[in-house]
N, C-alpha and C positions, 0 to 999 in steps of 0.2 A: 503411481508406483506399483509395481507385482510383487508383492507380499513375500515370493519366494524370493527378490534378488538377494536380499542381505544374507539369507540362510548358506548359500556358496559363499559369500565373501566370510563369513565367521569361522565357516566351517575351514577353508582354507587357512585363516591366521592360527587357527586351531592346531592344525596338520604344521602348519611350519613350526611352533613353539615347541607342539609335540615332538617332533622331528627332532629338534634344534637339542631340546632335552634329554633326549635318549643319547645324542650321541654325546654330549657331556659328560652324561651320566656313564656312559659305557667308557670315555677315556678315563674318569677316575676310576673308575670298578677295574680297569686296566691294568692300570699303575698301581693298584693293589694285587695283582694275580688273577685277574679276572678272563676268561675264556675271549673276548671280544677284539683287543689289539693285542699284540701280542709286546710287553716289556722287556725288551732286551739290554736294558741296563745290566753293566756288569763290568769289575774290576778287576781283573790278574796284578797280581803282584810276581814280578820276574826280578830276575839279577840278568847282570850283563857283567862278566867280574865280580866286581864288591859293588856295582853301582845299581840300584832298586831302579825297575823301573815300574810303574803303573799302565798298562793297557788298558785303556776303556774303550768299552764295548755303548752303541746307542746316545740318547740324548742324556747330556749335562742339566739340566732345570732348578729351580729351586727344592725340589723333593729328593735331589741324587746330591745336591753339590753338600750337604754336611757326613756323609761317606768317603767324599773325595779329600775333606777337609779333613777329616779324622787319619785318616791314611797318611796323606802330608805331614801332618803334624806325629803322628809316630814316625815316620821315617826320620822326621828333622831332630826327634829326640833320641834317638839310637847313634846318632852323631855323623852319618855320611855327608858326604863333601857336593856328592851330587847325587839327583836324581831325574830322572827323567817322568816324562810324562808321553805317552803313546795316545796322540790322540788320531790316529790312522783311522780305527773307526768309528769314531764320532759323528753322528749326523746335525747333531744340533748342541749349541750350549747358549744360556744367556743369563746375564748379567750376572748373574747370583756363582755363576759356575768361574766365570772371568773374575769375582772379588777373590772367589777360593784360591785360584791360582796367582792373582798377585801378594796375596796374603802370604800364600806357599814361598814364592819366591822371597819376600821379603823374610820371614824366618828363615830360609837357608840363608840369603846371603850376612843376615846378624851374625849368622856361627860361622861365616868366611867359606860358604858353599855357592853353589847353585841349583838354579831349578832352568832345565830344559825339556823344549817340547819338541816333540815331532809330530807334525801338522802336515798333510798333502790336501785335502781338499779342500776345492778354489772359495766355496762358499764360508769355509772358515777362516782362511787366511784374509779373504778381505775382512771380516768380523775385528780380527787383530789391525788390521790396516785403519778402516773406520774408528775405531778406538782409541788408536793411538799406541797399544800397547807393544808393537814391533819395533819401540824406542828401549822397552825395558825387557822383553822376551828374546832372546835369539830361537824363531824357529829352524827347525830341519828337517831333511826330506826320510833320515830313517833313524832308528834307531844304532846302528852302527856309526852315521854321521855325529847323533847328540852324545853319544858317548866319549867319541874320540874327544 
């Protein structure tokens, strides 16, 4: 055996953990404000008439979706009948973001409201599709549709 082979194969698992590490580390430093991805989470609160709607800007995740909840859950306390949810542009959301909104939805419809969403990209509507949840959400393609 060459004395030197193990030294590249170490070296190597090395560099990939290293590797593997940094860039973990750079998505949470991230998600904190960090220089490395850029966090484009972000929520607009708009009217359309008297009807609120929420804009979200980037990924839904478990570290966004108690912001989304908070929101909700004030709106549904100020007593509006509906509210809209703009997930136009949304690139990601999961599980934790999907409990938020049926959460949401179900405190509107206890006060005899609703919650609707506007969803165009293919990648989320199948999300709703796979889940199931296109039985209890009516999506639409704009916000002018979910309001009417």
């Amino acid at each position: 055996m060459n004395p030197d082979a193990p030294a590249p194969v170490v070296r190597e698992s090395r560099e990939r953990s290293e590797s593997s590490q940094v860039a973990f580390t750079g998505y949470l430093i991230s998600g904190q404000g960090g220089p490395d991805v850029a966090d484009d989470f972000q929520i607009d609160e708009l009217a359309e008439g008297s009807v609120p709607i929420l804009a979200i800007n980037g990924e839904i995740d478990l570290s966004k979706a108690p912001d989304l909840r908070a929101r909700l859950v004030k709106i549904a306390a100020s007593g509006a009948a509906l509210v809209v949810v703009d997930l136009t542009e949304v690139t990601f959301l999961d599980s934790t973001a999907l409990g938020v909104l049926v959460s949401g939805l179900k405190r509107m419809r206890a006060a005899g409201g609703d919650l609707r969403l506007v969803v165009t990209r293919p990648n989320l509507v199948k999300v709703f599709e796979i889940t199931g949840l296109l039985d209890l959400f009516p999506l639409f393609a704009s916000r002018v549709e979910a309001v009417a």
